[in-house]
C-alpha positions, 0 to 999 in steps of 0.5 A: 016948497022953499024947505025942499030946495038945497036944504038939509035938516039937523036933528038933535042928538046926545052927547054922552061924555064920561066924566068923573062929577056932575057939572055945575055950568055949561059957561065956559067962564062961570065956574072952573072945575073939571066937570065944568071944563070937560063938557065945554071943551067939547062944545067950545072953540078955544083962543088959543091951544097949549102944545105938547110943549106947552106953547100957545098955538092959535085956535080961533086967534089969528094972532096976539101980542104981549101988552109989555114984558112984565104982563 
């Protein structure tokens, strides 16, 4: 009964991205090669994004400071 109340049920569904390799990982720190890193982009959230421009932009972060000038 309690399924019934203000519920909705997700079904899983496929993914089909065009890419150019098989991936190796699915974790977004395990190994960096683009058909790694294509596949995550769509299922993770970034800190930070790079614009057109190529400045950072937040993502998830709110906000980020530099530790010292050199770093």
């Amino acid at each position: 009964m309690l399924a019934s109340i203000g519920t909705s049920t997700t079904l899983a569904q496929n993914l089909t991205i065009g890419i150019g390799g098989s991936p190796t990982a699915l974790d977004p720190l395990f190994y960096n090669a683009a058909p790694n890193i294509s596949p995550t982009q769509h299922m993770f959230d970034r800190l930070v994004e790079q614009d057109a421009e190529a400045r950072l932009q937040p993502m998830l972060a709110q906000s980020w400071r530099a530790l010292s000038h050199t770093v």
